[in-house]
C-alpha positions as CSV (number, residue, x, y, z in Angstrom):
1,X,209.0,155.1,-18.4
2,X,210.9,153.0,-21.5
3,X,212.4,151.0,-18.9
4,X,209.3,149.7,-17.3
5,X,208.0,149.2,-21.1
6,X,210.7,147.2,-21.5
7,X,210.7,145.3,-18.5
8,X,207.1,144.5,-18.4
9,X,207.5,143.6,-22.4
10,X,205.8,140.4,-22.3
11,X,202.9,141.7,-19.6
12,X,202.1,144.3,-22.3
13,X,202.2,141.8,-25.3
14,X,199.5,138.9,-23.6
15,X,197.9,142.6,-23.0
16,X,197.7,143.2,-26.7
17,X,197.1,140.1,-27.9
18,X,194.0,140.0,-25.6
19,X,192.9,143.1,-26.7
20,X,193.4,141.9,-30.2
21,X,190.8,138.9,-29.2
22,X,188.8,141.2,-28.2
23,X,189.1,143.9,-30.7
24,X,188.0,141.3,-33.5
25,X,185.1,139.7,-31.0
26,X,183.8,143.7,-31.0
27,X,184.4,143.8,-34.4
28,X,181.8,140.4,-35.4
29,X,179.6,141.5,-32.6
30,X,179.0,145.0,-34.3
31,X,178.7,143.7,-37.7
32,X,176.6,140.8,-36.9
33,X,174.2,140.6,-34.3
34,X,173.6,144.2,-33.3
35,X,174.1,145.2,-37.5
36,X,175.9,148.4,-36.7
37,X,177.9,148.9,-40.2
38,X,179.2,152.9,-39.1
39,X,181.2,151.6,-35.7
40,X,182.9,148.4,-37.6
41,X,185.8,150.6,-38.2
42,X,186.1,151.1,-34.2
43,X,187.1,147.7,-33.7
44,X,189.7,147.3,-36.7
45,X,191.1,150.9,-35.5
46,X,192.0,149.3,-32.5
47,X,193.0,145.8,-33.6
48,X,195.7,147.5,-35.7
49,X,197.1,150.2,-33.1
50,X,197.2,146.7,-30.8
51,X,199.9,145.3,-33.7
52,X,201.6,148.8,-33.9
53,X,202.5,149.0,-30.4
54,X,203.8,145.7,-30.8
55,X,206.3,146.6,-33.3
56,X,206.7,149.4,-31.4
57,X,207.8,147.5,-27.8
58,X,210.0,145.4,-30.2
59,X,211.6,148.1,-31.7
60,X,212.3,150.2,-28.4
61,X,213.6,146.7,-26.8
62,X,215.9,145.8,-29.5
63,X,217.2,149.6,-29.5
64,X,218.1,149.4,-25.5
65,X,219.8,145.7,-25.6
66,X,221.4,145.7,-29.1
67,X,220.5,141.9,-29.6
68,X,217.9,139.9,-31.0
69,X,215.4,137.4,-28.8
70,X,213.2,135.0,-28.0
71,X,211.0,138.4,-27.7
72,X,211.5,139.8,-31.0
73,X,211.1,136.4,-33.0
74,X,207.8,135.6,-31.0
75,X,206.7,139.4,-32.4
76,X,207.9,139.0,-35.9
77,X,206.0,135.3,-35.9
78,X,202.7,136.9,-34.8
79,X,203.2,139.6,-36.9
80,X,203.9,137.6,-39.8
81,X,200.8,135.5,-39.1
82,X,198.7,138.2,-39.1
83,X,199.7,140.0,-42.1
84,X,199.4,136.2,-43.8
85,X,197.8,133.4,-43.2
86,X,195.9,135.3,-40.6
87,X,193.9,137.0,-43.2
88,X,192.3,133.6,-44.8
89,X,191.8,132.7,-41.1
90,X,189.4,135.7,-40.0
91,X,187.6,135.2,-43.3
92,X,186.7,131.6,-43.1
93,X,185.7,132.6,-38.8
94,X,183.7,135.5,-40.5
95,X,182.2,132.9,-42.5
96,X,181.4,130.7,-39.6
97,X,180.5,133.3,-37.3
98,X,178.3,134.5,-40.1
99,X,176.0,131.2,-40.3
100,X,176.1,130.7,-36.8
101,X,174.0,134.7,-36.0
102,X,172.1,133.9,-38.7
103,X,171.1,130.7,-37.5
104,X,170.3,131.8,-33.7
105,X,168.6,134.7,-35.4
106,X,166.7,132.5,-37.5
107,X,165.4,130.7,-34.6
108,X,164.8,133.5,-32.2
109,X,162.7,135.0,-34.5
110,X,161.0,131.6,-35.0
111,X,160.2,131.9,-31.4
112,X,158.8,134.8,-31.4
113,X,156.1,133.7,-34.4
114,X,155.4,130.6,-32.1
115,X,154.4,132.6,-29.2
């Protein structure tokens, strides 16, 4: 079982990064357009036990070879993005994403009065 975790290392971390995509698409989906405040949590839950089984693989893998890679470095850089820079970014797409329901809310329910 650790063997085939750490063989199929980078499988498992496109896997988690896509799940990270859409963990945070759930996430603006929720809060957004359907307005369900209770089951934002749901999302974030699972956007951050994506990044823990990250450092988890990372850790397990370095623990069998003994040696640092191009593996570890490309988790610590992710990692280190998210816990930075990655922060401002999510706010200014919250912001975006933000205008951009209201908007297409804005002129469905324009619709809607026309007809």
């Amino acid at each position: 079982m650790i063997d085939s975790i750490v063989h199929y290392k980078w499988l498992l971390f496109i896997t988690s990064e896509l799940l990270c995509f859409l963990a945070i698409s759930l996430f603006f989906i929720c809060r957004y357009w359907w307005n369900f405040q209770r089951m934002m949590f749901i999302p974030l839950i699972l956007l951050l036990l994506s990044e823990i089984w990250l450092l988890a693989i990372a850790i397990l893998d370095y623990k069998i070879n003994q040696t640092i890679n191009w593996f570890h470095i490309v988790i610590f850089c992710f990692l280190l993005y998210g816990v930075t820079i990655g922060k401002k970014d999510i706010k200014d797409l919250d912001r975006r994403i933000y205008r951009k329901v209201r908007s297409l809310k804005a002129k469905r329910d324009q619709k809607r009065l026309s007809s």
